[in-house]
C-alpha positions, 0 to 999 in steps of 0.5 A, spaced: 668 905 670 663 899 674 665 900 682 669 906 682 668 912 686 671 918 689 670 918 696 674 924 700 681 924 696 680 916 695 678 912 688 677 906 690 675 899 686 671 895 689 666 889 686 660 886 691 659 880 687 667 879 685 669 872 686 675 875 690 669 878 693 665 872 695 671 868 696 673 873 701 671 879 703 674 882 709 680 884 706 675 889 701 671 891 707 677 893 711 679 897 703 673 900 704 673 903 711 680 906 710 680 909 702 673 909 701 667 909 706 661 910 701 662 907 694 658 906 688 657 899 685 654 900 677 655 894 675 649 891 677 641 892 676 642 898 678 647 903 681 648 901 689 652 905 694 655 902 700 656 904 707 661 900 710 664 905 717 661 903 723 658 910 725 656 910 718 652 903 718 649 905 725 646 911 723 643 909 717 639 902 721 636 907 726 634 912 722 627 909 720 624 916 717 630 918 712 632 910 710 626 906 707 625 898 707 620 900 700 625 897 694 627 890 698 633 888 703 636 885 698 641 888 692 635 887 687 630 891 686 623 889 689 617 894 690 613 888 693 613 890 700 607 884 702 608 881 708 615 881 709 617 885 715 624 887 711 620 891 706 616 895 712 617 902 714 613 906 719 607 904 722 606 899 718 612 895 720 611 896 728 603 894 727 606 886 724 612 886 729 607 887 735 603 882 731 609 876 731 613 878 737 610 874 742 612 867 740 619 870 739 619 873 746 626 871 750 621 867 755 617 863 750 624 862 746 627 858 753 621 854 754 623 851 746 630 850 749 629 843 751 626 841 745 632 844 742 637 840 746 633 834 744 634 834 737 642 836 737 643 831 742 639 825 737 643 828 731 649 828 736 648 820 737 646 818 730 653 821 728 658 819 733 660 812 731 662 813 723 668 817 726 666 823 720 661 828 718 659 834 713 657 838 719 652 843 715 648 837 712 648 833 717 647 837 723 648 845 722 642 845 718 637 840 720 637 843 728 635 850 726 630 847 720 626 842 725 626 847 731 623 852 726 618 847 723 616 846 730 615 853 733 611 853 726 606 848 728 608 844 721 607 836 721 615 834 720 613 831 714 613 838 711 619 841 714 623 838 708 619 842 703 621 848 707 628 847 707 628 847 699 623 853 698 628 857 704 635 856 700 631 859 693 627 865 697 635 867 699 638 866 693 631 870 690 634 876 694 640 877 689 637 873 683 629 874 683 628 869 678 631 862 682 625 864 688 619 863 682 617 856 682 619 856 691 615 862 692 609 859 688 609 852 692 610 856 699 605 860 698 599 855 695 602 851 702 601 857 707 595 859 704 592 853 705 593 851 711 591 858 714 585 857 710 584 849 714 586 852 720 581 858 719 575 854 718 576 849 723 575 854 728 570 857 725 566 850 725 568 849 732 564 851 737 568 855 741 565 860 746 568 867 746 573 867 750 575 860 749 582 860 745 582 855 739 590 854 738 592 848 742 585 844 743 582 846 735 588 848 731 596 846 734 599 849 737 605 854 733 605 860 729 603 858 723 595 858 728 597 863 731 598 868 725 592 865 721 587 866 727 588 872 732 587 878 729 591 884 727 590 891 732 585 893 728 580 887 729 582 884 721 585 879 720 591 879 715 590 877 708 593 869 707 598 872 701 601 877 706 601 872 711 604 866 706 609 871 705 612 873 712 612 865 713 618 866 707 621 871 710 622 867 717 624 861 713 629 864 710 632 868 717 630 863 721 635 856 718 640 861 714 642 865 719 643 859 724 645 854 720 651 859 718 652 861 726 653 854 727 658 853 722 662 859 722 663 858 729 665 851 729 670 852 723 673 858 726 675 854 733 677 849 728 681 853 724 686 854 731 686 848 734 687 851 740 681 855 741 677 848 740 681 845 746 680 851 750 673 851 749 673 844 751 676 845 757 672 853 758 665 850 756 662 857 760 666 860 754 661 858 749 655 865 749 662 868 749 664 865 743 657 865 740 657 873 740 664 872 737 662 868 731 656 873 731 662 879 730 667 876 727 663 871 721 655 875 720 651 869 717 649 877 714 654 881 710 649 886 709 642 888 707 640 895 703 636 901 705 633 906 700 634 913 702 627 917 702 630 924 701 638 926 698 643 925 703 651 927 702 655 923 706 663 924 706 663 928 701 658 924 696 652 926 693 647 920 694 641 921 690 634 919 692 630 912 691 638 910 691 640 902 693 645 903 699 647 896 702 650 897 709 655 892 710 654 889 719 660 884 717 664 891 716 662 895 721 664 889 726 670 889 724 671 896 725 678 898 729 676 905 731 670 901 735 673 894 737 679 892 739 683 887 735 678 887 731 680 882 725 682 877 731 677 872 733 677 871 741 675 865 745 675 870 751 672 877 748 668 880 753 661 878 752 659 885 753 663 887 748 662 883 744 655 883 744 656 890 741 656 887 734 650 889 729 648 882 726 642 882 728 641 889 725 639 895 730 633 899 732 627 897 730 628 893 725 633 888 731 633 882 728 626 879 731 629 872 731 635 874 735 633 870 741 632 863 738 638 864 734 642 865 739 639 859 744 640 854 738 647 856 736 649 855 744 646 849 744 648 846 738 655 848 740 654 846 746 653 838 744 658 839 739 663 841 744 661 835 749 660 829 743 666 831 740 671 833 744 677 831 739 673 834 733 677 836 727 677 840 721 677 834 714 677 837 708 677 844 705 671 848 706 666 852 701 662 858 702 654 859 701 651 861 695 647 867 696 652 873 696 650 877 702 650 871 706 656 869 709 657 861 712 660 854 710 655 850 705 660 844 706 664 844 713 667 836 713 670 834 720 672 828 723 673 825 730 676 819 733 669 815 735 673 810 741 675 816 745 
């Protein structure tokens, strides 16, 4: 039967993509981790396991040479591993990380902090005197979008078209065929702009060690992607390029906008966490961290064994699809304490030990910039909002390994 399997001494039910599951699916987690820490899935594209006990998740996210990126993060299985540093194993994917890392560097990040802040503040103002607002569309999701659109280098007149190929390409990673037509247009988009921004600087009169970007071409990752060189000395092929621009759309606004969210909804939820933080604003990186632990905007991701592994007394063939659930392993008892219990006050330190950004090598590269924005954007809320209130049911993003709130209705006196 689909989603059932002998784990130890326990069978256990479990569906990835049910709606209960969707609806809510820690209590499935917790299920998991107690009855049946693999479980096998059958009744999807083909059979998935999964992992959901901490140790378990670890162990897979750093052993880079047993679990492989090469059928796809998501449950669908792609064998197309082209520019996206998800589909990358060993050395290739260390050779494309050091290629993008340095506009990501916790240094360069802090300098966007100020552009940041602008934006939230601009959206802030612009909202404070209608008294109410769907937090997701009309300030979650535009701050992370414009700021990416910024660290892109891409003119704001294009930032809108990003954000619709960004929602199609996350739903692609579980149903490939919505991303089709968004791949296409994003992909024609990036490849022309790196071949423009490629041939202005072959027309420039440029002395060997004068550096194109800023005075040729703008400044941004999109120029620096299409015009410094691999370590090798060649370039990266404009379709490999075009495709990791997909891949940081789809982590850069999805996960923030959703980081935002969840952790507005849950101070809300308890209107005393709200009005502590209000109180306790040196609290917010600790409750960023909290979100981050207690609501990944990443349920899980998958791997692909490359040799057959057995793991509490399951037998896991090669070339198998394992989804290693972050959401679960942070919600472990055996390594938090109150686990299932979202703390305003939680220890950084300890909190900090969640795997949203996954772990090892493959460490979320866009973690600092995820958390400067998320801090930011609660910070002005915190500020500007100070009676903020929940105003209405919530409802879910559609991706299903992808965990936010689509609509987040609040309201707010706008004389106080």
């Amino acid at each position: 039967m689909a989603g059932e399997l002998m784990s130890g001494d326990d069978t256990h039910s479990y569906d990835p993509v049910g709606d209960e599951t969707l609806a809510d699916p820690m209590p499935a987690y917790a299920e998991l981790r107690s009855k049946c820490p693999v479980h096998l899935f059958d009744g999807l594209e083909r059979p998935m396991y999964t992992f959901s006990r901490r140790e378990d998740v670890q162990s897979v996210l750093t052993d880079a040479l047993l679990w492989s990126n090469r059928l796809g993060p998501g449950i669908a299985v792609s064998d197309n591993n082209v520019g996206d540093l998800q589909r990358y194993d060993p050395p290739d994917h260390e050779v494309r990380r050091r290629f993008l890392r340095a506009p990501f560097l916790p240094r360069a990040v802090e300098a966007s902090g100020p552009r940041i802040e602008a934006l939230a503040r601009e959206l802030a103002t612009r909202l404070a005197p209608t008294g109410t607002a769907e937090l997701h569309d009309e300030y979650a999701l535009p701050l992370p979008v414009q700021a990416l659109v910024d660290m892109m280098g891409v003119s704001d007149s294009d930032g809108q078209d990003f954000k619709i190929w960004a929602d199609d390409l996350t739903l692609g990673m579980t149903y490939p065929d919505r991303a089709l037509d968004s791949r296409r247009a994003m992909t024609a988009y990036t490849v022309g702009q790196i071949q423009q921004r490629r041939a202005a600087v072959a027309a420039a009169d440029l002395g060997p060690d004068d550096d194109p970007i800023g005075s040729v071409v703008p400044e941004g990752l999109l120029s620096h992607m299409a015009c410094q060189p691999l370590e090798d000395g060649e370039f990266m092929p404009d379709r490999e390029l075009a495709a990791m621009v997909g891949q940081l759309l789809v982590a850069g606004h999805e996960t923030t906008t959703s980081l935002i969210t969840n952790a507005t909804w849950r101070l809300l939820e308890d209107r005393d966490r709200w009005e502590r933080l209000v109180a306790e604003p040196e609290l917010i990186p600790n409750v960023i961290e909290e979100s981050l632990r207690f609501d990944p905007p990443v349920l899980g991701l998958c791997k692909t064994n490359n040799e057959p592994v057995e793991r509490h007394g399951v037998d896991i063939a090669i070339d198998s699809k394992v989804m290693v659930l972050y959401a679960s392993a942070n919600r472990d008892e055996a390594f938090f304490d109150r686990a299932d219990e979202f703390l305003v006050d939680r220890p950084l330190l300890e909190a900090k030990k969640h795997l949203s950004f996954g772990w090892g090598s493959h460490f979320c590269l866009g973690a600092h910039l995820a958390r400067l924005t998320g801090r930011i954007g609660l910070q002005v809320l915190v500020e500007t909002f100070p009676n903020l209130r929940l105003a209405g049911p919530t409802e879910r993003v559609g991706a299903p390994f992808l965990w936010g709130r689509s609509k987040l209705h609040v309201a707010w006196d706008p004389n106080t």
